[in-house]
PQR file with spaces between the fields and no chain letter, atoms N, CA, C, O and H, PARSE charges and radii, in Angstrom:
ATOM       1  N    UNK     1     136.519  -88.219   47.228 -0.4000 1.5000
ATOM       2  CA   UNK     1     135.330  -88.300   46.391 -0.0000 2.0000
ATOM       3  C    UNK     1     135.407  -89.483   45.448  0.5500 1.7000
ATOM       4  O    UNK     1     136.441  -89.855   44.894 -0.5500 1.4000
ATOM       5  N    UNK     2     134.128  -90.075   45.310 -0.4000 1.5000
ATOM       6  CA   UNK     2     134.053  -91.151   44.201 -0.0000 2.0000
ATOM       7  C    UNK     2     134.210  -90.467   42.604  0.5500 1.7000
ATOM       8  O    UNK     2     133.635  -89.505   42.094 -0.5500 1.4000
ATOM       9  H    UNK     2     133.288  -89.773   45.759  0.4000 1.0000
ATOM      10  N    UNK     3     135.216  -91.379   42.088 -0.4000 1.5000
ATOM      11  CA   UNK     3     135.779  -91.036   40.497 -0.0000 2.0000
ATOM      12  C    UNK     3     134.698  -91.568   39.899  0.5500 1.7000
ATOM      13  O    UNK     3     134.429  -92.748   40.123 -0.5500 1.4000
ATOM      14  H    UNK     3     135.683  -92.160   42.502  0.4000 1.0000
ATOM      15  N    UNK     4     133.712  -90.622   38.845 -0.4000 1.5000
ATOM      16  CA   UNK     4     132.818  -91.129   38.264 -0.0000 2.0000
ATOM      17  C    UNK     4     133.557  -91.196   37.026  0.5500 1.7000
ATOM      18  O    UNK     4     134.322  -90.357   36.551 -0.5500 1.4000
ATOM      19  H    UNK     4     133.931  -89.663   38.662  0.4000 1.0000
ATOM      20  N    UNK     5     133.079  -92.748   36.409 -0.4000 1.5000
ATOM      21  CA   UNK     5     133.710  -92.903   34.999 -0.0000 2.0000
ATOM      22  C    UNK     5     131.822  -93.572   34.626  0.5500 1.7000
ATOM      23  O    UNK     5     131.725  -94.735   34.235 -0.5500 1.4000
ATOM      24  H    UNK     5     132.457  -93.429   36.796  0.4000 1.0000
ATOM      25  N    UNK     6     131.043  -93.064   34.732 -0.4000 1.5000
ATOM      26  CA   UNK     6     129.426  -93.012   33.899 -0.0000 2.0000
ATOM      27  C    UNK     6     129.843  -91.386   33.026  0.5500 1.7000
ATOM      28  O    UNK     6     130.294  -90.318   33.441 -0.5500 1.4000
ATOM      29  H    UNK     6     131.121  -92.119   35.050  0.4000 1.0000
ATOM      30  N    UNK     7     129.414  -91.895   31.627 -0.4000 1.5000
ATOM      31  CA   UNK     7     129.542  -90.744   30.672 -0.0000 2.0000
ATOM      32  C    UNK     7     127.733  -90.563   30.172  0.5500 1.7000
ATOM      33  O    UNK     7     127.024  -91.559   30.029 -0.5500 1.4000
ATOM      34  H    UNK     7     129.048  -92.763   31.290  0.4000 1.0000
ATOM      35  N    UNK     8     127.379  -89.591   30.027 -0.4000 1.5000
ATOM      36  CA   UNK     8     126.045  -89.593   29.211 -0.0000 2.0000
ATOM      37  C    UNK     8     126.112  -90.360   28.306  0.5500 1.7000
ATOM      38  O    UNK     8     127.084  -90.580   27.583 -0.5500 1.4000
ATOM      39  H    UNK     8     127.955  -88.782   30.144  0.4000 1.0000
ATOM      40  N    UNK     9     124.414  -91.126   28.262 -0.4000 1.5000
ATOM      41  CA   UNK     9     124.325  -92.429   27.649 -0.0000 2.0000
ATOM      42  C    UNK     9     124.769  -93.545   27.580  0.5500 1.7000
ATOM      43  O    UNK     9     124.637  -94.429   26.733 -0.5500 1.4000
ATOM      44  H    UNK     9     123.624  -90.947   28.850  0.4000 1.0000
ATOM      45  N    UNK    10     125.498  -93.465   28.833 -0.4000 1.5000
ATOM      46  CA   UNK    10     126.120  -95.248   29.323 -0.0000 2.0000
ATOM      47  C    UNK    10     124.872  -95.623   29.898  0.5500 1.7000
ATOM      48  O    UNK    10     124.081  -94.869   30.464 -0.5500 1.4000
ATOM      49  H    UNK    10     125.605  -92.747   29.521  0.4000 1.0000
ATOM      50  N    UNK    11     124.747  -96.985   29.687 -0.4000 1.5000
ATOM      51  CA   UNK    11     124.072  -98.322   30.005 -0.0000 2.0000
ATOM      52  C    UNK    11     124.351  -98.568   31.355  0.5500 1.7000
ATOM      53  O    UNK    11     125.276  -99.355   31.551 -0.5500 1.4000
ATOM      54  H    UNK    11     125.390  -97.597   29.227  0.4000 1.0000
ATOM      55  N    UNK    12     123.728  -98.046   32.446 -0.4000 1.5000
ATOM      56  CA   UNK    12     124.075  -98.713   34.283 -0.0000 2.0000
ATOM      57  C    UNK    12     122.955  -99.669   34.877  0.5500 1.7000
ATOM      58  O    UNK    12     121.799  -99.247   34.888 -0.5500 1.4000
ATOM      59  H    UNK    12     122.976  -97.406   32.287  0.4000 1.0000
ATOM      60  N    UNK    13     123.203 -100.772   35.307 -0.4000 1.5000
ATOM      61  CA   UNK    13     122.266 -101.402   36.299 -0.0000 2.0000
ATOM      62  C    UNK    13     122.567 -100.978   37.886  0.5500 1.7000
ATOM      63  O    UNK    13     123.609 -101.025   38.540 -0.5500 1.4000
ATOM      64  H    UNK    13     124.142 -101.114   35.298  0.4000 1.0000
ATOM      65  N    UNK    14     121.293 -100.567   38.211 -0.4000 1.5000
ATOM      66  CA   UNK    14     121.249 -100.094   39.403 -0.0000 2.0000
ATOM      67  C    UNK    14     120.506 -101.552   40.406  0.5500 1.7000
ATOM      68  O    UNK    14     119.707 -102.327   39.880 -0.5500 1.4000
ATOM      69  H    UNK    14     120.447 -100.529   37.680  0.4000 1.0000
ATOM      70  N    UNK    15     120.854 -101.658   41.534 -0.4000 1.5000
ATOM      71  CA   UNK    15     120.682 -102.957   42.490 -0.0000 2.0000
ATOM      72  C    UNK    15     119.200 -102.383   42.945  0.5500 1.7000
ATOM      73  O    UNK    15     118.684 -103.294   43.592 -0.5500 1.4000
ATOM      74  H    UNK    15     121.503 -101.029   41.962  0.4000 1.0000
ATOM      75  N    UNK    16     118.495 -101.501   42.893 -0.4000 1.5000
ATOM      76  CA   UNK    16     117.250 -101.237   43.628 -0.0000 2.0000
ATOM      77  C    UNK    16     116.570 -100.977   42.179  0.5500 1.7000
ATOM      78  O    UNK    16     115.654 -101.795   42.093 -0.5500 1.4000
ATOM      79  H    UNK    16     118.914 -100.761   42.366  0.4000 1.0000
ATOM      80  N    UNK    17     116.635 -100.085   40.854 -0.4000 1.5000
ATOM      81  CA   UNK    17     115.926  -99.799   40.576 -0.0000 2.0000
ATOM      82  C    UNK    17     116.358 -100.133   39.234  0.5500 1.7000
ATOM      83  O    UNK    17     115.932  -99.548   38.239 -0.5500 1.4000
ATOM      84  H    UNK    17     117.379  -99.421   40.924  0.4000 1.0000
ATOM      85  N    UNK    18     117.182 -101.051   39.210 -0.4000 1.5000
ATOM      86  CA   UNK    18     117.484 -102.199   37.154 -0.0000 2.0000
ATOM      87  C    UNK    18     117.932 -101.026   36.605  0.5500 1.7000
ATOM      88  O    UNK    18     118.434 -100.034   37.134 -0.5500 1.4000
ATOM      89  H    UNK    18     117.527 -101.526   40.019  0.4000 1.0000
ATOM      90  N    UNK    19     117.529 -101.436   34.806 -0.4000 1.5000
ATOM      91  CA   UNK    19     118.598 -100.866   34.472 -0.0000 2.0000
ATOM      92  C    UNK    19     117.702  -99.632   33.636  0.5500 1.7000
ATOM      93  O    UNK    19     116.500  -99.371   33.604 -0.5500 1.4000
ATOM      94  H    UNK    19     117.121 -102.242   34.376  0.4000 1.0000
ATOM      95  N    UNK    20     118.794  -99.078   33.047 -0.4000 1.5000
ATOM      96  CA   UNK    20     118.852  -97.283   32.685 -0.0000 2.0000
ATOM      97  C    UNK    20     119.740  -96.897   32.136  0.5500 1.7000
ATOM      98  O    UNK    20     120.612  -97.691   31.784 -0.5500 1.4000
ATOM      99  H    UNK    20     119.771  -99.291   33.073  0.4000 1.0000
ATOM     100  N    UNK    21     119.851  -95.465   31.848 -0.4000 1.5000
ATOM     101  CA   UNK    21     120.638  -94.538   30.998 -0.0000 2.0000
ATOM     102  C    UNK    21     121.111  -93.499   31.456  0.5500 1.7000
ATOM     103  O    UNK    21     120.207  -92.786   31.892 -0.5500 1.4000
ATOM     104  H    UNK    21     119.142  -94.820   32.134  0.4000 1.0000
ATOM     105  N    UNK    22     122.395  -92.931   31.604 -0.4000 1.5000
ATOM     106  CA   UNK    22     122.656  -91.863   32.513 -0.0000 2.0000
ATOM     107  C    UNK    22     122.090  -90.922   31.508  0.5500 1.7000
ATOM     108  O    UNK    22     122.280  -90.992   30.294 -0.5500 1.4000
ATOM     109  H    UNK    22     123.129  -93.510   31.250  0.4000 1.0000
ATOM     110  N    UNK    23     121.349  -90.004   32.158 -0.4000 1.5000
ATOM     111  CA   UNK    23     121.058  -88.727   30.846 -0.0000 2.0000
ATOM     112  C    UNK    23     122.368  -87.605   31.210  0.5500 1.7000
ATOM     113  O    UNK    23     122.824  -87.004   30.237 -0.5500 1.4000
ATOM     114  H    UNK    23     121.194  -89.948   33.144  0.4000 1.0000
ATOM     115  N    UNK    24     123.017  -87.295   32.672 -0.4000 1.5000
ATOM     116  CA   UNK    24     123.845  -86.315   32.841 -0.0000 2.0000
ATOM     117  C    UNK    24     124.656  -87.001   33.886  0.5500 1.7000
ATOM     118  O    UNK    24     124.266  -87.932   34.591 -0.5500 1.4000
ATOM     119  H    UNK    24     122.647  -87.783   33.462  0.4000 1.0000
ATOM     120  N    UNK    25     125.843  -86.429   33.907 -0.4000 1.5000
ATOM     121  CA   UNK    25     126.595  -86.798   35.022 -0.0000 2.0000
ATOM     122  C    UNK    25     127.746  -85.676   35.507  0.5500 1.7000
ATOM     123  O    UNK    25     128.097  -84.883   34.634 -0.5500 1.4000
ATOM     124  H    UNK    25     126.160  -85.672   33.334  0.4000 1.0000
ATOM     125  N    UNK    26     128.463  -85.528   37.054 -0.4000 1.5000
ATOM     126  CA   UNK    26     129.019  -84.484   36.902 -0.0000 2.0000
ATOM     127  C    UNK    26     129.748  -85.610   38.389  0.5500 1.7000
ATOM     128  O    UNK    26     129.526  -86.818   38.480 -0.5500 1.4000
ATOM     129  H    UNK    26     128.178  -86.172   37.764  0.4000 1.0000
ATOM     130  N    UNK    27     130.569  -84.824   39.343 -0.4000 1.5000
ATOM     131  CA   UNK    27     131.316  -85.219   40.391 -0.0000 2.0000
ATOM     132  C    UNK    27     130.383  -85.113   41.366  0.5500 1.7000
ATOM     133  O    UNK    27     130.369  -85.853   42.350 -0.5500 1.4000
ATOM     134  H    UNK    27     130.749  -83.843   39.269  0.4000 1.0000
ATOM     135  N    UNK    28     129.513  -84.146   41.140 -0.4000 1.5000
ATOM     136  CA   UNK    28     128.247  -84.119   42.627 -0.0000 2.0000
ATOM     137  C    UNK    28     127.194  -84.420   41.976  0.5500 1.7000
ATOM     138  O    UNK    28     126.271  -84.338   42.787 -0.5500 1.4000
ATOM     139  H    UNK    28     129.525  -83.546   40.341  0.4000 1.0000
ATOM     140  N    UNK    29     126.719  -84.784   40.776 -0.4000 1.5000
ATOM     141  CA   UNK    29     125.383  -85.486   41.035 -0.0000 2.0000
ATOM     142  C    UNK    29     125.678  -86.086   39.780  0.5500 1.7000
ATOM     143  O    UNK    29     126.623  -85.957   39.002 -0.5500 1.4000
ATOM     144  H    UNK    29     127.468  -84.850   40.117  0.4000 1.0000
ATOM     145  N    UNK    30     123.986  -87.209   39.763 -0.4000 1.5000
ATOM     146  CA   UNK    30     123.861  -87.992   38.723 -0.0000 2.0000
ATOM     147  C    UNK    30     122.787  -88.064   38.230  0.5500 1.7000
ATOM     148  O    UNK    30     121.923  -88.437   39.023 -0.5500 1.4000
ATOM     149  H    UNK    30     123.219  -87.314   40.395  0.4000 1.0000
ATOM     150  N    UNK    31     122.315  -87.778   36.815 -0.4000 1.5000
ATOM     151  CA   UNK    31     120.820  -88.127   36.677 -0.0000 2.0000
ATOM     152  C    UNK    31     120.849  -89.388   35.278  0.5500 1.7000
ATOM     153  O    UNK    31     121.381  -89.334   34.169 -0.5500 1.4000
ATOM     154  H    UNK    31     123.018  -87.474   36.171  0.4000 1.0000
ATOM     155  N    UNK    32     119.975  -90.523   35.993 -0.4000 1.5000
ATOM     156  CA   UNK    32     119.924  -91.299   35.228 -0.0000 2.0000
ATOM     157  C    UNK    32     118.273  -91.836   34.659  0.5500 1.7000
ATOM     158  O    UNK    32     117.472  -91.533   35.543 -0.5500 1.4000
ATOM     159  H    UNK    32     119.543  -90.566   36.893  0.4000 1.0000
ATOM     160  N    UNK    33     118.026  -92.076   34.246 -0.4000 1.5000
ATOM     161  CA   UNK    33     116.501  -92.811   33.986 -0.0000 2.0000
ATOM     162  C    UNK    33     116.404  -94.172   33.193  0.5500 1.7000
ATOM     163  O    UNK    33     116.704  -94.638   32.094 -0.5500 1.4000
ATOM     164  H    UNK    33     118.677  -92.322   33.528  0.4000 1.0000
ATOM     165  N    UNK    34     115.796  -94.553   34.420 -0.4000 1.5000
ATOM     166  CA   UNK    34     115.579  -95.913   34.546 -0.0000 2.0000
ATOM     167  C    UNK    34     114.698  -96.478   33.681  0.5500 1.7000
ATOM     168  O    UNK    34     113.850  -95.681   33.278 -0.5500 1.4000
ATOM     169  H    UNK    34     115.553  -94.174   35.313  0.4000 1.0000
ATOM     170  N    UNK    35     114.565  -98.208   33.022 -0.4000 1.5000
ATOM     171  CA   UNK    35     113.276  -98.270   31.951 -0.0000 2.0000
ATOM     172  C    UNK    35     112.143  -98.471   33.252  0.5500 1.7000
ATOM     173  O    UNK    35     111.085  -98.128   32.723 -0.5500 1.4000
ATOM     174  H    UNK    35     115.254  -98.855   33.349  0.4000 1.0000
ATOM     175  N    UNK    36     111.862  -98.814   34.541 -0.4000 1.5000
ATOM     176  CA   UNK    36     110.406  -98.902   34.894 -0.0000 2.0000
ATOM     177  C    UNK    36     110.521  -98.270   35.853  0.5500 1.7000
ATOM     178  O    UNK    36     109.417  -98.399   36.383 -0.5500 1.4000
ATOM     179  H    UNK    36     112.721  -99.093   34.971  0.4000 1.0000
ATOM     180  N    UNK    37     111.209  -97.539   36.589 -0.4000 1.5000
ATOM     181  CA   UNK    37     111.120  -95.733   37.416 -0.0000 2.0000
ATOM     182  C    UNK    37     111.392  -94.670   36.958  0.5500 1.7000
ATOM     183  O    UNK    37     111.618  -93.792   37.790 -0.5500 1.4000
ATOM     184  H    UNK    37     112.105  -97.434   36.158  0.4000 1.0000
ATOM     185  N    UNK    38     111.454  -94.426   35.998 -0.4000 1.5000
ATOM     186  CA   UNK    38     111.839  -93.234   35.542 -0.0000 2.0000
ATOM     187  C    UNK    38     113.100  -92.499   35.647  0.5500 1.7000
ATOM     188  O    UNK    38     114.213  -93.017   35.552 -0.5500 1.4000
ATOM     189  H    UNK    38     111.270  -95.140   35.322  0.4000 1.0000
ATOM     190  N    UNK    39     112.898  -91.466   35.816 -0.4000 1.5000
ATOM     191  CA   UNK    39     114.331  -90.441   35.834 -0.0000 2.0000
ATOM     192  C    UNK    39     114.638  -90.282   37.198  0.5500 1.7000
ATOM     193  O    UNK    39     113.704  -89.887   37.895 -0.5500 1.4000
ATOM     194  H    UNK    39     111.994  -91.045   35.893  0.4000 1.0000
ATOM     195  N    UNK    40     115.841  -90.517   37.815 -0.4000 1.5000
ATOM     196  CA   UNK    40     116.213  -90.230   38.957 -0.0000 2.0000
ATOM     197  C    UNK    40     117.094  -89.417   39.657  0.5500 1.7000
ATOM     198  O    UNK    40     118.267  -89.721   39.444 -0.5500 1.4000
ATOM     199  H    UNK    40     116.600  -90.838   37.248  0.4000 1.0000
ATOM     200  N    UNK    41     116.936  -88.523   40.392 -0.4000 1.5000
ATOM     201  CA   UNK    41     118.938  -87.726   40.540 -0.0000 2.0000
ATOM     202  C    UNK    41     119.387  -88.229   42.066  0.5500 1.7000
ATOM     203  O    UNK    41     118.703  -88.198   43.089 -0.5500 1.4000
ATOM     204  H    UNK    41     115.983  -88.276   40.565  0.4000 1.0000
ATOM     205  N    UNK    42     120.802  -88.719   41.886 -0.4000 1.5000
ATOM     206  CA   UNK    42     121.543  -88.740   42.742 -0.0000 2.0000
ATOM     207  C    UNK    42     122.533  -88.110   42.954  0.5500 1.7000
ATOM     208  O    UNK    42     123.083  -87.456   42.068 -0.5500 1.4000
ATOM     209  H    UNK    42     121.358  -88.744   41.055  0.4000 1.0000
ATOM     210  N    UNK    43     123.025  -88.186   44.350 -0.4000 1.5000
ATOM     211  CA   UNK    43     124.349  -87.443   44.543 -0.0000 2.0000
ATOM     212  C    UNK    43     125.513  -88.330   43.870  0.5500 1.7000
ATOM     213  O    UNK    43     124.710  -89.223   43.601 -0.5500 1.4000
ATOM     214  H    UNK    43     122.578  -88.716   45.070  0.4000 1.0000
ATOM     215  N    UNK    44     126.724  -88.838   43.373 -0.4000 1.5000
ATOM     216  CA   UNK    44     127.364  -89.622   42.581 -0.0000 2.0000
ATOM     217  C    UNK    44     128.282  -90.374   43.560  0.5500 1.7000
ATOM     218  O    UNK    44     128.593  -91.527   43.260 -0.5500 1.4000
ATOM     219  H    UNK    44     127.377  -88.113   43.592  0.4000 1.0000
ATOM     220  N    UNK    45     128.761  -89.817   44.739 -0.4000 1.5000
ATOM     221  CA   UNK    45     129.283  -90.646   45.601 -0.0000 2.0000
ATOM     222  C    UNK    45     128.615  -91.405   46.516  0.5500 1.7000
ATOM     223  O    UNK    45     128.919  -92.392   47.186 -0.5500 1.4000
ATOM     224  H    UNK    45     128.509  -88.880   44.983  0.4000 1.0000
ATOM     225  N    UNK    46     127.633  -90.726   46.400 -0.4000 1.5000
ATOM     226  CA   UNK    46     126.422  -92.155   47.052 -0.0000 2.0000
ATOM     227  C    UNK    46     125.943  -93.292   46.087  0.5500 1.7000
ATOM     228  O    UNK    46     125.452  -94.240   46.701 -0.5500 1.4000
ATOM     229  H    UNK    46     127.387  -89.923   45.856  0.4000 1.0000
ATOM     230  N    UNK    47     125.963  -93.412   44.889 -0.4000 1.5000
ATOM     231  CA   UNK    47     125.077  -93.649   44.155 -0.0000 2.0000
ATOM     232  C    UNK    47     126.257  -94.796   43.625  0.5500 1.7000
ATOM     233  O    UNK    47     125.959  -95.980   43.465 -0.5500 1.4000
ATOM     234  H    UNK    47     126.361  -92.642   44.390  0.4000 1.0000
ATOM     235  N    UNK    48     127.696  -94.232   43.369 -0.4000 1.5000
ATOM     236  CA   UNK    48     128.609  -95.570   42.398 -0.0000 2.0000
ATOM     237  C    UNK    48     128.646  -96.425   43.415  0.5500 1.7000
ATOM     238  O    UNK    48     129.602  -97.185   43.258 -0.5500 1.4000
ATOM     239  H    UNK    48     127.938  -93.270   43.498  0.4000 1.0000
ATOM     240  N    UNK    49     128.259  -96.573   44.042 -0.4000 1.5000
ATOM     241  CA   UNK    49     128.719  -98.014   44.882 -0.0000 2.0000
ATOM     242  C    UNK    49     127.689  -99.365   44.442  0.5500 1.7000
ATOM     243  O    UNK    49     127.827 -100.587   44.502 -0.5500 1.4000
ATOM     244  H    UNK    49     127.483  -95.956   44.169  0.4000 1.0000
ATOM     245  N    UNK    50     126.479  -98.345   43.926 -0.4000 1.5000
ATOM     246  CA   UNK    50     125.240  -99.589   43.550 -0.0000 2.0000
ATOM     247  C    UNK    50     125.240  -99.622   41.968  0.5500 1.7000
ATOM     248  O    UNK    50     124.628 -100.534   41.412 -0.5500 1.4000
ATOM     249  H    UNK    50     126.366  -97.352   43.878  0.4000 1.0000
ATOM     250  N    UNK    51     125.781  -98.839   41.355 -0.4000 1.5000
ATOM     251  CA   UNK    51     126.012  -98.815   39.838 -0.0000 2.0000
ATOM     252  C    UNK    51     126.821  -99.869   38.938  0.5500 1.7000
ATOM     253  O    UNK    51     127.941  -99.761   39.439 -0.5500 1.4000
ATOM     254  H    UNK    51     126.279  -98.098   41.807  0.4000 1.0000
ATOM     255  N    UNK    52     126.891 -100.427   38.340 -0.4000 1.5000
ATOM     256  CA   UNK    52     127.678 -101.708   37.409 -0.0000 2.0000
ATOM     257  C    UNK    52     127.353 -100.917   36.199  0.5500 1.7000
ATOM     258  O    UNK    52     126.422 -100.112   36.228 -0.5500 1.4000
ATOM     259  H    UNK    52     125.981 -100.514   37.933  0.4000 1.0000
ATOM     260  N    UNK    53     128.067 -101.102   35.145 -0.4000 1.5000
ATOM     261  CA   UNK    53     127.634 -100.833   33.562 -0.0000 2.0000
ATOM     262  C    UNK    53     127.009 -102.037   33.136  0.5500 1.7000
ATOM     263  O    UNK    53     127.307 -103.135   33.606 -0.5500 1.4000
ATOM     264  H    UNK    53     128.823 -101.756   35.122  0.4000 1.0000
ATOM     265  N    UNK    54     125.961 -101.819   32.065 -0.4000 1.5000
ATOM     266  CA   UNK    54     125.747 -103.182   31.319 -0.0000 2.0000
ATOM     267  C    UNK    54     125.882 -102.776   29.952  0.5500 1.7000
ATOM     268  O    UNK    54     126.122 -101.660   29.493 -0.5500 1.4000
ATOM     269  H    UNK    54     125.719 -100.927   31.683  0.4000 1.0000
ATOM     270  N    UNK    55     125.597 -104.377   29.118 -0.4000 1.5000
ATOM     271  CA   UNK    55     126.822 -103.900   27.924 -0.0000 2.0000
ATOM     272  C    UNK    55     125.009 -104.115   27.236  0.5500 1.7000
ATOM     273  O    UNK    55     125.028 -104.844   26.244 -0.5500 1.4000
ATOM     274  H    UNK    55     125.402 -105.284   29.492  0.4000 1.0000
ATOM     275  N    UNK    56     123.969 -103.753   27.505 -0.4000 1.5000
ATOM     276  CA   UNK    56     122.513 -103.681   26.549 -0.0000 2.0000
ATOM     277  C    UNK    56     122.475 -102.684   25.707  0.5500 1.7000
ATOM     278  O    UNK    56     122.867 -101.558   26.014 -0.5500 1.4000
ATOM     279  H    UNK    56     123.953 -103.161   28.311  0.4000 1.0000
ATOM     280  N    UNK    57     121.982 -103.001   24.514 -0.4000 1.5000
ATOM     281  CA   UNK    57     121.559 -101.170   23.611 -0.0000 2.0000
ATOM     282  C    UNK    57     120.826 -100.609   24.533  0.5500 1.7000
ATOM     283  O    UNK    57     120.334 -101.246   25.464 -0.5500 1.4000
ATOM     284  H    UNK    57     121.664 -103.916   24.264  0.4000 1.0000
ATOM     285  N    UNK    58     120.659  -99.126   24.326 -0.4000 1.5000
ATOM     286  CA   UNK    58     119.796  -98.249   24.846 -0.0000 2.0000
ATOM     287  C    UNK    58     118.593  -98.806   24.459  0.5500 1.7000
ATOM     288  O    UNK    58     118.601  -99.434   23.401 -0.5500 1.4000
ATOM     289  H    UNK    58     121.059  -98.608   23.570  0.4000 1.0000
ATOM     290  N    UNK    59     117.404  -98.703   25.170 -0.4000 1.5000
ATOM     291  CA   UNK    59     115.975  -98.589   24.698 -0.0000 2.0000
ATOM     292  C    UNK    59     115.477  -97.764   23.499  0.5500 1.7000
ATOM     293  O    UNK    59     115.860  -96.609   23.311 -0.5500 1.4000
ATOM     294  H    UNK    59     117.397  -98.192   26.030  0.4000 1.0000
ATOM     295  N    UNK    60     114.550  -98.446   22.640 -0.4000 1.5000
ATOM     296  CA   UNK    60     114.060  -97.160   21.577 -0.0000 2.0000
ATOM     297  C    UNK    60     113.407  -95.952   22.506  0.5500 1.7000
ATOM     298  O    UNK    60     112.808  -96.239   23.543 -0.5500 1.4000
ATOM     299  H    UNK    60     114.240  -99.385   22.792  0.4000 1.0000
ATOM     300  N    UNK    61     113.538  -94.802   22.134 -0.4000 1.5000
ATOM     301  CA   UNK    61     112.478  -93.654   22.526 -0.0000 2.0000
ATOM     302  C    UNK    61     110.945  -94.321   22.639  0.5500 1.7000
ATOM     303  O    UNK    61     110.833  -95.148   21.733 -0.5500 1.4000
ATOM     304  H    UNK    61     114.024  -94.570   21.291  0.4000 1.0000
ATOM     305  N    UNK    62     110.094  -94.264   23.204 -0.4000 1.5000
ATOM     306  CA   UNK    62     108.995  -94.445   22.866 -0.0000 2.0000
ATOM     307  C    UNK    62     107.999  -93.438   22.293  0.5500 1.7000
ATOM     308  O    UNK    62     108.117  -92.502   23.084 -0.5500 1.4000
ATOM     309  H    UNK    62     110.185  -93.592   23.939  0.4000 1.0000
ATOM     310  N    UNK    63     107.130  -93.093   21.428 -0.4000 1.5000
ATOM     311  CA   UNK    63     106.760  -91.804   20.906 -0.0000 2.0000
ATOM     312  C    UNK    63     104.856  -92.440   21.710  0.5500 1.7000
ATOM     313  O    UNK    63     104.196  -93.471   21.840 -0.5500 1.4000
ATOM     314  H    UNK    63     107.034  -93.854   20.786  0.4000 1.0000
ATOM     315  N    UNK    64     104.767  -90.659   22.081 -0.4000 1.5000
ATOM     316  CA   UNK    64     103.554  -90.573   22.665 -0.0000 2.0000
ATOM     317  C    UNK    64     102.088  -90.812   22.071  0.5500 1.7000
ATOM     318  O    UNK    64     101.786  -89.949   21.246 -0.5500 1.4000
ATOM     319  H    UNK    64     105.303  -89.822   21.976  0.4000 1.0000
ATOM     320  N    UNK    65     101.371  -91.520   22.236 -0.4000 1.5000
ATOM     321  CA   UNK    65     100.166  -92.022   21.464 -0.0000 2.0000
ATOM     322  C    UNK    65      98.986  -90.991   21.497  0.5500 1.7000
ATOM     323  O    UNK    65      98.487  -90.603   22.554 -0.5500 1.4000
ATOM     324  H    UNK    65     101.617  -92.221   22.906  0.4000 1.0000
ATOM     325  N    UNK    66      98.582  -90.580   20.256 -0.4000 1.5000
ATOM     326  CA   UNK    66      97.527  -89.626   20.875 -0.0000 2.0000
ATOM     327  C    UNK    66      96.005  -90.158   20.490  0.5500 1.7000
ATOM     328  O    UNK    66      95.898  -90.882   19.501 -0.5500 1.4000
ATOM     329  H    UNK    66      98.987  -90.895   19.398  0.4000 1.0000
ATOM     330  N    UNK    67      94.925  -89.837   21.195 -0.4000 1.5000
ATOM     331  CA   UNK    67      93.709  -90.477   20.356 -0.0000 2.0000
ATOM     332  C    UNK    67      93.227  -89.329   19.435  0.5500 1.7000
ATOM     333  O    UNK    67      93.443  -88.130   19.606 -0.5500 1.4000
ATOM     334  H    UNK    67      95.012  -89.249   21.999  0.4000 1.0000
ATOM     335  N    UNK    68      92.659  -89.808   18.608 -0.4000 1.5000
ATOM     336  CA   UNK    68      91.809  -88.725   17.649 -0.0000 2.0000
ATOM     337  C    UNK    68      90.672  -88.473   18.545  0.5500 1.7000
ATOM     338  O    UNK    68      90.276  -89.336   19.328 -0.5500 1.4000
ATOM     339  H    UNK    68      92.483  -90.783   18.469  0.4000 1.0000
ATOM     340  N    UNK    69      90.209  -87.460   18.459 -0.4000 1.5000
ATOM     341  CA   UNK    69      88.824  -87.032   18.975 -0.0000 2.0000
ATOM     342  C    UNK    69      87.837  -87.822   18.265  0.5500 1.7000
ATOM     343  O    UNK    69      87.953  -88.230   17.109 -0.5500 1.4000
ATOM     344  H    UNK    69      90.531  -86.759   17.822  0.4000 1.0000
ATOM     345  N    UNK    70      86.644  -88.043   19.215 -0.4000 1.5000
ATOM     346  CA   UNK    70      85.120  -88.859   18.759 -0.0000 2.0000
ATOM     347  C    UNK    70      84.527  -88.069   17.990  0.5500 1.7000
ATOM     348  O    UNK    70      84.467  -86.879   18.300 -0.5500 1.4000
ATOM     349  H    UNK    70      86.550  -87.711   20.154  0.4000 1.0000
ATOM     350  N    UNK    71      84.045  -88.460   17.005 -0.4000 1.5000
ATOM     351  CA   UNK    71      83.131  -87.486   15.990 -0.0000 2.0000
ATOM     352  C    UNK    71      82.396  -88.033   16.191  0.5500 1.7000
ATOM     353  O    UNK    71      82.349  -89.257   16.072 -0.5500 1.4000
ATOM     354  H    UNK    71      84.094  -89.426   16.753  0.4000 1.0000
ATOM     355  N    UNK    72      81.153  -86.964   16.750 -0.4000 1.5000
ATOM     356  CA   UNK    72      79.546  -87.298   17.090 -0.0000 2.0000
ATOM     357  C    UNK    72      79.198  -87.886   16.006  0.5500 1.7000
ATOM     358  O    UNK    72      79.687  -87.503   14.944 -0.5500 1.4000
ATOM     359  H    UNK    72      81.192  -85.970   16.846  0.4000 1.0000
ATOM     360  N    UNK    73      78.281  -88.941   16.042 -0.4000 1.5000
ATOM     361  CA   UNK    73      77.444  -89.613   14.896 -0.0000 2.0000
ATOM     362  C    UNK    73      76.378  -89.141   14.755  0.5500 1.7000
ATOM     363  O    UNK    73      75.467  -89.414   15.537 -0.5500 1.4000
ATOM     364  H    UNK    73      77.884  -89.252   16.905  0.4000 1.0000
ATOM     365  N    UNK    74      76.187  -88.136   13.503 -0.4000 1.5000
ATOM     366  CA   UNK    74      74.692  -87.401   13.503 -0.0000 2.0000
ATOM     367  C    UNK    74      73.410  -88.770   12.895  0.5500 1.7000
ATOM     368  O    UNK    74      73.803  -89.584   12.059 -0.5500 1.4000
ATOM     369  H    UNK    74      76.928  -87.914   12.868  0.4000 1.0000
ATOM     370  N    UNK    75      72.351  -88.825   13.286 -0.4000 1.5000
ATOM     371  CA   UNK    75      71.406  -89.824   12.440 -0.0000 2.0000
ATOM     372  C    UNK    75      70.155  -88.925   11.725  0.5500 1.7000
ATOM     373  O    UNK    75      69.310  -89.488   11.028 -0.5500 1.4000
ATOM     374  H    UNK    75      72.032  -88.163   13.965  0.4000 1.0000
């Protein structure tokens, strides 16, 4: 089996899908999320062979935008 040394919240560039954040990791799987695909799960011995660390800060969170509702314009 592939020795995973990705800890939650390491920095990985992936060769298909850039770079990301492991959110979990274990010996049989991996879930990481990517900044422009999202969250992904892999199995971990498939997956370290395309993995590198990079040495980038994490991304800020982004916080969700909401609109205010339209207030009818009475005349």
């Amino acid at each position: 089996m592939a020795s995973n040394n990705f800890s939650q919240g390491a920095q990985v560039e992936h060769l298909k899908f850039g770079l990301g954040t492991v959110m979990s990791s274990s010996e049989e799987r991996m879930v990481i999320k990517f900044d422009d695909h999202g969250e992904k799960k892999f199995v971990t011995g498939m997956v370290m062979g395309s993995l590198k660390k990079s040495d980038r800060q994490p991304p800020a969170e982004k916080k969700g935008t909401r609109r205010k509702k339209a207030v009818p314009v009475t005349a």
